[in-house]
C-alpha positions as CSV (number, residue, x, y, z in Angstrom):
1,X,17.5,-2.3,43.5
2,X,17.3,1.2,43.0
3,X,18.0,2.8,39.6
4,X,20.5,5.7,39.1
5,X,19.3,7.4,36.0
6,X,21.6,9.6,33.9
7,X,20.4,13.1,32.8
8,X,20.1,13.4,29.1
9,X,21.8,16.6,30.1
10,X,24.6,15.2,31.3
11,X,25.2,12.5,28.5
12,X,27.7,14.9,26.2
13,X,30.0,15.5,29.0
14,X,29.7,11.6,29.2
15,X,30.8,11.0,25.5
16,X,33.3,13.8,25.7
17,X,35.1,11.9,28.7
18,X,35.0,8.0,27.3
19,X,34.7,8.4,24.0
20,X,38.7,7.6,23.2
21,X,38.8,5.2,26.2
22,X,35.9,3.4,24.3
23,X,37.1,3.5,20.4
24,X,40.6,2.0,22.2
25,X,38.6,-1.0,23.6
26,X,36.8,-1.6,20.5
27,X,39.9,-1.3,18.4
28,X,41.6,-4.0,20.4
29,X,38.7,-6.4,20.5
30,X,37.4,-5.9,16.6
31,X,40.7,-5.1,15.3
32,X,39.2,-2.5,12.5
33,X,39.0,1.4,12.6
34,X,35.8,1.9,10.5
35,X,33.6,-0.9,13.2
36,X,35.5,0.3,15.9
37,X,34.3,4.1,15.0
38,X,30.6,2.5,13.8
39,X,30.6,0.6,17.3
40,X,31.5,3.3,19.6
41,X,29.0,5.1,17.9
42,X,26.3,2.2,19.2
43,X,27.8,2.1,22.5
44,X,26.6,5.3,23.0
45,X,23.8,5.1,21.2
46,X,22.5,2.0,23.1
47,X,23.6,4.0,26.8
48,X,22.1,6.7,26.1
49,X,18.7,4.8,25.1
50,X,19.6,2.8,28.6
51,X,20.5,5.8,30.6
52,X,17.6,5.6,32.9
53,X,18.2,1.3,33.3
54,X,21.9,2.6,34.8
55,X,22.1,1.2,38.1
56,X,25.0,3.0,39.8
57,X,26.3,-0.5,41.1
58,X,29.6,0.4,39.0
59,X,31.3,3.7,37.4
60,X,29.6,4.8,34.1
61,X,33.2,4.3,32.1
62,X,32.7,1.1,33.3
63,X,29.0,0.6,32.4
64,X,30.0,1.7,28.9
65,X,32.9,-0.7,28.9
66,X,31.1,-3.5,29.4
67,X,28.1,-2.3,27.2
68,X,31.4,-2.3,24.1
69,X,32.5,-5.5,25.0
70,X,29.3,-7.1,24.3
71,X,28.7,-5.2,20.7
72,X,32.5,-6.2,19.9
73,X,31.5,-10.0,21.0
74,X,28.5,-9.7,18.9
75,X,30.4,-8.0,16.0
76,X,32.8,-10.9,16.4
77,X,30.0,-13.5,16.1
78,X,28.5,-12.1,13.4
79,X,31.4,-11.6,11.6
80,X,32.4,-15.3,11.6
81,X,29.0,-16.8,11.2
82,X,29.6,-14.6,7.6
83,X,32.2,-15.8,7.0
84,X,31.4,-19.5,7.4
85,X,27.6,-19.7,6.6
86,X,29.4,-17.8,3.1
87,X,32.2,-20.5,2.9
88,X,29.2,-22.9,2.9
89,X,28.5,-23.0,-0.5
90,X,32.5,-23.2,-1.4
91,X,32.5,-26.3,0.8
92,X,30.1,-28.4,-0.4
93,X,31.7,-27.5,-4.1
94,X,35.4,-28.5,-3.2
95,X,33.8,-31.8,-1.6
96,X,31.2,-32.7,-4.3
97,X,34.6,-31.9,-6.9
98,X,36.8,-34.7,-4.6
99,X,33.4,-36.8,-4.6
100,X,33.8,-36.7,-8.0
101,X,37.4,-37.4,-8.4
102,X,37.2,-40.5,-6.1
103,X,34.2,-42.1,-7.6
104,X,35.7,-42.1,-11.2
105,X,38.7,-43.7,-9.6
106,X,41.5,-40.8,-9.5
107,X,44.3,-41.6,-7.2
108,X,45.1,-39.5,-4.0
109,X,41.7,-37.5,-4.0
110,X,39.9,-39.5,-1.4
111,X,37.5,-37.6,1.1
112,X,36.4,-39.5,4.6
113,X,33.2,-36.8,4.8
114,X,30.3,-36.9,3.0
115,X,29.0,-33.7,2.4
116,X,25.4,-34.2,3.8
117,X,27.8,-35.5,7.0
118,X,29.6,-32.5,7.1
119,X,26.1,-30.1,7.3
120,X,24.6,-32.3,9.3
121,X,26.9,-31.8,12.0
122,X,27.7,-28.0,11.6
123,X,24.1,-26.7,11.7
C-alpha cells in the first residue's frame, strides 16, 4: 500500500479549510465548547504528527474526521469511567448505610446486593 505523505508545508492550508468542519463534529459528539476546542486542537495535532502515515485511500477532511471521532469516543470513555470509578466510593457508602439500616431491623430499607457483589461484577 503506498503512502501519500502530506507536506508540513501544506498542513496550515489544511487547518485553515477543516478546522470549523472539525470543532462542528466534535461539538456534536462531546457536547462541550472548551473539549470540543481542546480536541480539535489534538486532531490536528495527532494528523499532523501522522501526516506521513496518510494513505490517500480517502479525502484528508475525511481522514481528520475519522481521526475526531475516535478522540470524541475516547473523550467519551474517559469521561464516564470518571464519572463512575468516582461514584464508586458514594456507592459502596449508600449500600454499607442500607446494610446498616436492614441489619438493625429498620423497615423498608432492604438491599438485594451486597456490596462486595456489586464490585465484583463491575470491575
Amino acid at each position: 500500500m503506498e503512502m501519500c505523505p502530506i507536506e508540513q508545508d501544506d498542513f496550515d492550508g489544511i487547518v485553515f479549510q477543516n478546522q470549523k468542519r472539525i470543532y462542528r463534529t466534535l461539538l456534536l459528539l462531546v457536547r462541550d465548547a472548551d473539549a470540543a476546542e481542546n480536541l480539535t486542537q489534538e486532531c490536528f495535532l495527532h494528523a499532523f504528527r501522522m501526516r506521513n502515515g496518510f494513505r490517500g485511500e480517502s479525502g484528508v477532511a475525511t481522514w481528520l474526521v475519522r481521526i475526531a471521532i475516535n478522540l470524541a469516543h475516547d473523550h467519551n470513555r474517559n469521561r464516564r469511567w470518571a464519572f463512575w470509578s468516582s461514584k464508586n466510593n458514594h456507592l459502596l457508602s449508600v449500600l454499607q448505610i442500607l446494610m446498616a439500616f436492614q441489619a438493625i431491623g429498620i423497615p423498608g430499607y432492604t438491599t438485594t446486593v451486597h456490596p462486595a457483589n456489586y464490585f465484583a461484577s463491575s470491575v
